[in-house]
DRENVEXPA-542934 format. One line per 3 residues: number of its first residue (from 1); their letters; for each residue x, y, z of N, C-alpha, C, CB. Coordinates in Angstrom, 1 decimal. Each point is the difference from the previous one (the first is absolute). Glycine has a CB too. Layout:
<sepas>
NUM = A = X,Y,Z,X,Y,Z,X,Y,Z,X,Y,Z | ...
</sepas>
This chain:
<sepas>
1 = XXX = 92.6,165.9,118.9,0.1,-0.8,-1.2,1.0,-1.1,0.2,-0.8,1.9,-1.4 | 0.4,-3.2,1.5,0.8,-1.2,-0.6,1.4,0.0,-0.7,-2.1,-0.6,-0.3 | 3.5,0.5,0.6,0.9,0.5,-0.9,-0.2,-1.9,-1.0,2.0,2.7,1.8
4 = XXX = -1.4,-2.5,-3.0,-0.2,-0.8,-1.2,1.3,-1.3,0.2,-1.2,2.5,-1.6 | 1.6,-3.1,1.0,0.3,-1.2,0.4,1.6,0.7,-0.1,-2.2,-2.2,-0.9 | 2.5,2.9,-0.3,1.1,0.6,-0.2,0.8,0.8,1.2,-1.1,0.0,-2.3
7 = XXX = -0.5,0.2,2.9,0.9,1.3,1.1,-0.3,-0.9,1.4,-0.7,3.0,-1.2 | 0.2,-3.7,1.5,0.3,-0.9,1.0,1.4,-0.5,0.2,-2.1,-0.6,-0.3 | 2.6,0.6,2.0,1.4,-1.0,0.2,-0.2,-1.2,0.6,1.3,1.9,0.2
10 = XXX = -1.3,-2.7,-0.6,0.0,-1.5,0.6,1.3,-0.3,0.0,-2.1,-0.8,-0.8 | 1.9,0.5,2.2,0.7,-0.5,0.9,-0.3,-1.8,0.6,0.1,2.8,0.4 | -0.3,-3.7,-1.4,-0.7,-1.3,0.7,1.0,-1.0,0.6,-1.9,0.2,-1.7
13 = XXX = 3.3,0.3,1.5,1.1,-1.0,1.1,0.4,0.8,1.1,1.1,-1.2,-1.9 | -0.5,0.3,2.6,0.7,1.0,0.8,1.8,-0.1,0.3,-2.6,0.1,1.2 | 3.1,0.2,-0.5,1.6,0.5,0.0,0.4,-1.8,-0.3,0.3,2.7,2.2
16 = XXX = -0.6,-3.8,-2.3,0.2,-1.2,-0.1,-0.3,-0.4,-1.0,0.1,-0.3,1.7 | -0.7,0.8,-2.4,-0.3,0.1,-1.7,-1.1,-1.3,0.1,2.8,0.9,-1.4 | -3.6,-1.1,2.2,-0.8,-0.8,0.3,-1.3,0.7,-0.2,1.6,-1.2,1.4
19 = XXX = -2.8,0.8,-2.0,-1.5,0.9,0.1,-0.1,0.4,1.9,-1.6,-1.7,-2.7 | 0.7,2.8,2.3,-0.4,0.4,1.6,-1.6,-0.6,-0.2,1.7,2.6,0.7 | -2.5,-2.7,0.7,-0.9,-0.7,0.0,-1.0,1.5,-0.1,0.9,-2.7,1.3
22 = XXX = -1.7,2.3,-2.0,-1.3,1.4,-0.2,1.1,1.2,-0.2,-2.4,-0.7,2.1 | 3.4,0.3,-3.4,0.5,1.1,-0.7,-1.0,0.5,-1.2,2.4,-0.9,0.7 | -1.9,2.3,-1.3,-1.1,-0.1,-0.9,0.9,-1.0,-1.5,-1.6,3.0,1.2
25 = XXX = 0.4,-3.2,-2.1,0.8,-0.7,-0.9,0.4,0.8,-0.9,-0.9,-1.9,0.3 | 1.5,1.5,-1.4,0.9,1.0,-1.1,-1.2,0.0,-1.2,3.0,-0.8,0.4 | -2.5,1.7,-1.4,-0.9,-0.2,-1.1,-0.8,-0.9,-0.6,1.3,1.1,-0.2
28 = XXX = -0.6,-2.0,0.0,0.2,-1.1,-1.1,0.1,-0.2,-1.0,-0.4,-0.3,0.8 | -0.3,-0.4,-1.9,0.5,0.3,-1.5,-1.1,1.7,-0.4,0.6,-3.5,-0.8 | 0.1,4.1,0.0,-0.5,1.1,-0.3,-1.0,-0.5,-1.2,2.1,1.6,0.9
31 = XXX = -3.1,-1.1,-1.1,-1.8,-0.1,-0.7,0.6,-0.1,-1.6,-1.9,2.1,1.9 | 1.8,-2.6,-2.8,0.5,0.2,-0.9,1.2,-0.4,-0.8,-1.2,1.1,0.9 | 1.5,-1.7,0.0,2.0,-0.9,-0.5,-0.5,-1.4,-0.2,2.2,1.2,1.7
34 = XXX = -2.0,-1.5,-2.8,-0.3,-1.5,-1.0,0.7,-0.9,0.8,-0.1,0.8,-2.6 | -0.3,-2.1,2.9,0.9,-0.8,0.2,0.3,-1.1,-0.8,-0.4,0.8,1.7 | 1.1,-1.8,-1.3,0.4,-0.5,-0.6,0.0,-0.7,-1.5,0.3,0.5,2.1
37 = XXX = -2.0,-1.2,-1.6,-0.6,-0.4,-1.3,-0.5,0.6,-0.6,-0.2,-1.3,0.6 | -0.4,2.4,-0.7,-0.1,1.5,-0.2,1.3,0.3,-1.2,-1.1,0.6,2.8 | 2.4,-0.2,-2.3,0.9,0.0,-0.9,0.4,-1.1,-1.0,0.5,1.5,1.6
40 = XXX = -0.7,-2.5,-1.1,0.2,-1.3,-0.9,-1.1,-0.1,-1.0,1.1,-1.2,1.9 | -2.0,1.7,-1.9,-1.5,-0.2,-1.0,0.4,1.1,-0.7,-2.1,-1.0,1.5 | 2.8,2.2,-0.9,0.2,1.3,-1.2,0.7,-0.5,-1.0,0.3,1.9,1.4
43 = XXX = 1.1,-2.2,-1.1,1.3,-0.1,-0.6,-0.3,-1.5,-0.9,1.6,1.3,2.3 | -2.5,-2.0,-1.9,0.0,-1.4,-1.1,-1.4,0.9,-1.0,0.7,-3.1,2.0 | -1.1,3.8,-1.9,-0.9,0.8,-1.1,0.6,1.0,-0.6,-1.7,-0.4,1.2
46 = XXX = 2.9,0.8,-1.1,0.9,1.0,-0.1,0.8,-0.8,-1.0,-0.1,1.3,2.2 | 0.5,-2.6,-1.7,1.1,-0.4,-0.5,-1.0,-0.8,-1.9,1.9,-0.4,3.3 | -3.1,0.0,-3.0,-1.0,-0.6,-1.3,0.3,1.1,-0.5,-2.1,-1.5,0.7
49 = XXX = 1.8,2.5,-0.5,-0.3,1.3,-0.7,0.8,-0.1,-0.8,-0.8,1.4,1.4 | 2.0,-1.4,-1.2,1.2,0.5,-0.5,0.6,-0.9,-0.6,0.2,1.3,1.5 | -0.4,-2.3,-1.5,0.3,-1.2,-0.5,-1.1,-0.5,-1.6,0.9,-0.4,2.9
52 = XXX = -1.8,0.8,-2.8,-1.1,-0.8,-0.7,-0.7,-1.3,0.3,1.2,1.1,-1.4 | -1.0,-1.7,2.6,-0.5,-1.2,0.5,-0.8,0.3,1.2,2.0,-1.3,-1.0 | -3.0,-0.3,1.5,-0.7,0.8,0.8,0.6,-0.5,1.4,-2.1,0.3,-1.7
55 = XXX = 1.7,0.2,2.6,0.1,0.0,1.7,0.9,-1.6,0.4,-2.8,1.5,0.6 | 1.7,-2.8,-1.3,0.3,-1.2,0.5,1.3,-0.3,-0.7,-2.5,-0.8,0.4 | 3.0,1.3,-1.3,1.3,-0.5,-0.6,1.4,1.0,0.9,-1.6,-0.7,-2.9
58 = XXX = 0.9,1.7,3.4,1.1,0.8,0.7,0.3,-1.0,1.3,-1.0,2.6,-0.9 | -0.5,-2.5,1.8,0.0,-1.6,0.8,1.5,-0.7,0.1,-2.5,-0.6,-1.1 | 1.7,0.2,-0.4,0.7,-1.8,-0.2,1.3,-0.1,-0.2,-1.8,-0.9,-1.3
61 = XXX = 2.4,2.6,0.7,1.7,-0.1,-0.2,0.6,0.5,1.7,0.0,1.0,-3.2 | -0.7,-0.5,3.6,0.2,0.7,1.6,0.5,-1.4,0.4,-2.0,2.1,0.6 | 1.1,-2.5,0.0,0.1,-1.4,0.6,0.8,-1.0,-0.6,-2.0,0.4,0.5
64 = XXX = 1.7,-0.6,-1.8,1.3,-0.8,-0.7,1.5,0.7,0.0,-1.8,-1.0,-1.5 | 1.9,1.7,1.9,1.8,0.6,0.5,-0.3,0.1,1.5,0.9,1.9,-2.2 | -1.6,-1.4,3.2,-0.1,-0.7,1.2,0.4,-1.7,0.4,-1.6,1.9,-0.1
67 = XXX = 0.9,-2.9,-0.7,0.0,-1.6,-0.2,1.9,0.0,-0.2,-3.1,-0.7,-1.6 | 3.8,1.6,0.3,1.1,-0.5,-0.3,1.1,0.7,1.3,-0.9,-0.4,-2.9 | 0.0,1.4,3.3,0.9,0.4,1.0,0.1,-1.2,1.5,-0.7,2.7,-1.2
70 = XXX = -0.2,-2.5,1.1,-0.4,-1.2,1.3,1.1,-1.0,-0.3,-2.9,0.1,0.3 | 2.8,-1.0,-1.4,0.7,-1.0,-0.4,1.5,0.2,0.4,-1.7,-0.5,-1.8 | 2.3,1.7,1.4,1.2,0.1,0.3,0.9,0.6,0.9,-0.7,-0.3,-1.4
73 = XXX = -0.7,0.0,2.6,0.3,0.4,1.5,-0.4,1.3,0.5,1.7,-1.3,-0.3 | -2.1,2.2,-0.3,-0.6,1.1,0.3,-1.5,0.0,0.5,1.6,0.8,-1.6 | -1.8,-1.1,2.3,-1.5,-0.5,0.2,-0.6,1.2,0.3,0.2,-2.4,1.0
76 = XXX = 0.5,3.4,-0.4,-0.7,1.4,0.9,-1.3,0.5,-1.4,2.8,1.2,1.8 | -2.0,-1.2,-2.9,-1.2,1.0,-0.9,-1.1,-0.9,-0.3,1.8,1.5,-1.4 | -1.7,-2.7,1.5,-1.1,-1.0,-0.2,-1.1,0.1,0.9,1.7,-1.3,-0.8
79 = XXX = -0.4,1.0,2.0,-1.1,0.4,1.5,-0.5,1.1,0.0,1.1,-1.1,1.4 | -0.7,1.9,-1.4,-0.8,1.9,0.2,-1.1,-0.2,-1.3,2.7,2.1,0.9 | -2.6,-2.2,-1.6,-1.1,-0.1,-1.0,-1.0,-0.8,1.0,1.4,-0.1,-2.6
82 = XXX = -1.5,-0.9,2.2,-0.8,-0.8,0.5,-0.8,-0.1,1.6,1.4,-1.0,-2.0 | -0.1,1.9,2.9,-0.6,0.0,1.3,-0.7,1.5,-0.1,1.8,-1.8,1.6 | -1.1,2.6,-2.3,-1.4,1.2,-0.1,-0.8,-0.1,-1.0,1.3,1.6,0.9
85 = XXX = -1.7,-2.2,-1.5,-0.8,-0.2,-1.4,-0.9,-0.9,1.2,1.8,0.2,-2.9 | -2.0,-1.8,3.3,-0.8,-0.2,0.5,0.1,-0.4,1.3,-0.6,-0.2,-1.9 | 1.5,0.9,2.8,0.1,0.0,1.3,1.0,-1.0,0.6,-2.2,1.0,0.0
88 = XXX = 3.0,-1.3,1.1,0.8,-0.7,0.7,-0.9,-1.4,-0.1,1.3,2.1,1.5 | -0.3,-3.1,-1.6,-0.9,-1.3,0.2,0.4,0.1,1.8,0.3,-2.0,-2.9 | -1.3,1.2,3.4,-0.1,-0.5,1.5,1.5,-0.8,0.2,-2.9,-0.4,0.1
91 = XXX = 3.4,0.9,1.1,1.1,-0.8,0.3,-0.4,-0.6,1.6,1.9,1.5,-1.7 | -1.6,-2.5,1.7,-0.1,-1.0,1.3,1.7,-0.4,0.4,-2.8,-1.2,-1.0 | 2.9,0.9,2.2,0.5,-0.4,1.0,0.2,-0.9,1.1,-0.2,1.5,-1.0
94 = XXX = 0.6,-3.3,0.0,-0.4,-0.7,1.4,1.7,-0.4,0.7,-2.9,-1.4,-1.0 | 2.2,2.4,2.7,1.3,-0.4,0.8,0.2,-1.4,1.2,0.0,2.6,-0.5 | -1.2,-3.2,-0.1,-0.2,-1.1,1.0,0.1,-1.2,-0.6,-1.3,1.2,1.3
97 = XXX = 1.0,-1.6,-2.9,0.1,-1.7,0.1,0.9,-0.1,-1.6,-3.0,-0.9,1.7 | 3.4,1.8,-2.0,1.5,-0.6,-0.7,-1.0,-0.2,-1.2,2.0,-1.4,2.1 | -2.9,1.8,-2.5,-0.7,0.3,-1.5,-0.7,-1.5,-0.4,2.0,2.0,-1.0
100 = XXX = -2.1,-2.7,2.2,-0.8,-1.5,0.5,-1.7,0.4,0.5,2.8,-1.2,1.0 | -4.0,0.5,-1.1,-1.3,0.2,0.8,0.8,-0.4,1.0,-2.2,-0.4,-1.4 | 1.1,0.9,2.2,-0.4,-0.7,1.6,-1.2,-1.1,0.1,0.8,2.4,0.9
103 = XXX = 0.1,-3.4,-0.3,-0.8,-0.9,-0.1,-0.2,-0.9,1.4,0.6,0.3,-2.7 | -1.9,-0.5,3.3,0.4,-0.3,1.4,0.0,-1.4,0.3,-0.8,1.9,0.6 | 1.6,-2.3,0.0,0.4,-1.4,0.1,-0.5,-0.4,1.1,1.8,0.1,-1.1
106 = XXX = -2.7,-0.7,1.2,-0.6,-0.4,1.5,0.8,-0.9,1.3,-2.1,0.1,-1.6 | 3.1,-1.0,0.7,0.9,-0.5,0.5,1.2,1.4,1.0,-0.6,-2.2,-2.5 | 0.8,2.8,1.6,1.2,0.7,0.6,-0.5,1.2,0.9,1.6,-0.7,-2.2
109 = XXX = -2.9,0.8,1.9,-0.7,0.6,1.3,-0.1,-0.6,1.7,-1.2,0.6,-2.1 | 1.3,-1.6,1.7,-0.4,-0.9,1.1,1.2,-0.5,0.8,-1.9,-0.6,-1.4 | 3.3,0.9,0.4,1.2,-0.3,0.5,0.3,1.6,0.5,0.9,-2.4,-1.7
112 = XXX = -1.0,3.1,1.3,-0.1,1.6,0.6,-0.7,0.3,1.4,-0.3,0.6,-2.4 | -0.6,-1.0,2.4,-1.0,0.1,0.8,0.9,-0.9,1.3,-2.4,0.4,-2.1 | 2.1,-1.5,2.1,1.4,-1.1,0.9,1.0,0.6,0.3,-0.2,-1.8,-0.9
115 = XXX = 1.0,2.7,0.3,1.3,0.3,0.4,-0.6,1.2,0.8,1.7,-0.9,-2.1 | -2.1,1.7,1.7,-0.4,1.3,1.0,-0.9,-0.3,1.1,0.2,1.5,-1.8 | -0.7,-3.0,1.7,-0.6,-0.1,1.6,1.3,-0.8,0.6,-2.8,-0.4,-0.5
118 = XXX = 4.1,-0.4,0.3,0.7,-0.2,0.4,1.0,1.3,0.5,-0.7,-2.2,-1.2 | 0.9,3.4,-0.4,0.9,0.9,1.0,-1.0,1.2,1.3,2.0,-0.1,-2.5 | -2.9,0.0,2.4,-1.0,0.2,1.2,0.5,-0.2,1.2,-1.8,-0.7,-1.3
121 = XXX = 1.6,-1.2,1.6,0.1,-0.6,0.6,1.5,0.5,0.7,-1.7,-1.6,-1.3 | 2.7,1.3,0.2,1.3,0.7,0.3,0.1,1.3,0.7,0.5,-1.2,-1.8 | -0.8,2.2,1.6,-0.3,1.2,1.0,-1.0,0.0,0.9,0.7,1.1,-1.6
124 = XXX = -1.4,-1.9,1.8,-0.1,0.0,1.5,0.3,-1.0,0.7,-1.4,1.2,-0.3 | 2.7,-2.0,-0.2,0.3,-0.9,1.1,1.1,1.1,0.6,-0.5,-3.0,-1.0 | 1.6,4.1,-0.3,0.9,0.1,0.5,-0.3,1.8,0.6,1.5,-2.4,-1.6
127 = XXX = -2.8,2.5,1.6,-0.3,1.0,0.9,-0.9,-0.7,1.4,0.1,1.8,-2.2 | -0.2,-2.9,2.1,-0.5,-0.2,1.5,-1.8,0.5,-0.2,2.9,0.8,1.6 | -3.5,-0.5,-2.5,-1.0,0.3,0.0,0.0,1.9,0.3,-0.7,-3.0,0.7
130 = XX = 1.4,3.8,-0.5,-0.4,1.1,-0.1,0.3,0.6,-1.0,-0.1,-0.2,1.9 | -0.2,1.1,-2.7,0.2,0.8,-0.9,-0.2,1.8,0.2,-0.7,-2.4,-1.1
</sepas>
């Protein structure tokens, strides 16, 4: 018989705390544990309840003390709302043209192009032609 996930030992790093390759994997989330939006949809139906108002006004005060928090530099509760409520926005990374297009200059191609047939030229005069 199969022992159960509980009685399995996974072992998927090794002494470098690095994964091993064709280790077995671990559990993972266990069958049944709410996540996050999950708890956030309880607790704003929890909170109507209890309150006498409905869901969208729980919302709207959530968020509006997130907004005043944000404002006064606390951005994290704003952000965590909003990046687990509707996911991380895309982040990009340009390490090449200084947050400018690329734009091709046919001119300065052609002065490019000239110089690397001149430094060409240059290495094989001052190799004599062998390489």
């Amino acid at each position: 018989m199969e022992p159960s996930n509980e009685e399995k030992q996974y072992e998927p790093r090794g002494a470098d705390g690095r994964f091993v390759r064709g280790g077995e994997p671990g559990p993972g989330h266990p069958p049944g544990v709410p996540n996050w939006n999950t708890l956030m949809r309880r607790a704003v139906k929890k909170i109507a309840a209890e309150s006498s108002i409905d869901e969208e006004e729980v919302w709207t005060s959530l968020l509006r003390k997130a907004f005043e928090e944000a404002k006064k530099g606390n951005h994290h509760f704003y952000g965590d709302i909003m990046n687990r409520q509707f996911g991380k926005p895309k982040e990009s990374l340009d390490v090449t043209t200084n947050g400018q297009s690329i734009v091709r200059d046919p001119q300065r191609e052609e002065e490019l192009k000239e110089m690397s047939g001149r430094f060409n030229k240059f290495l094989e005069e001052t190799n004599d032609g062998t390489k």
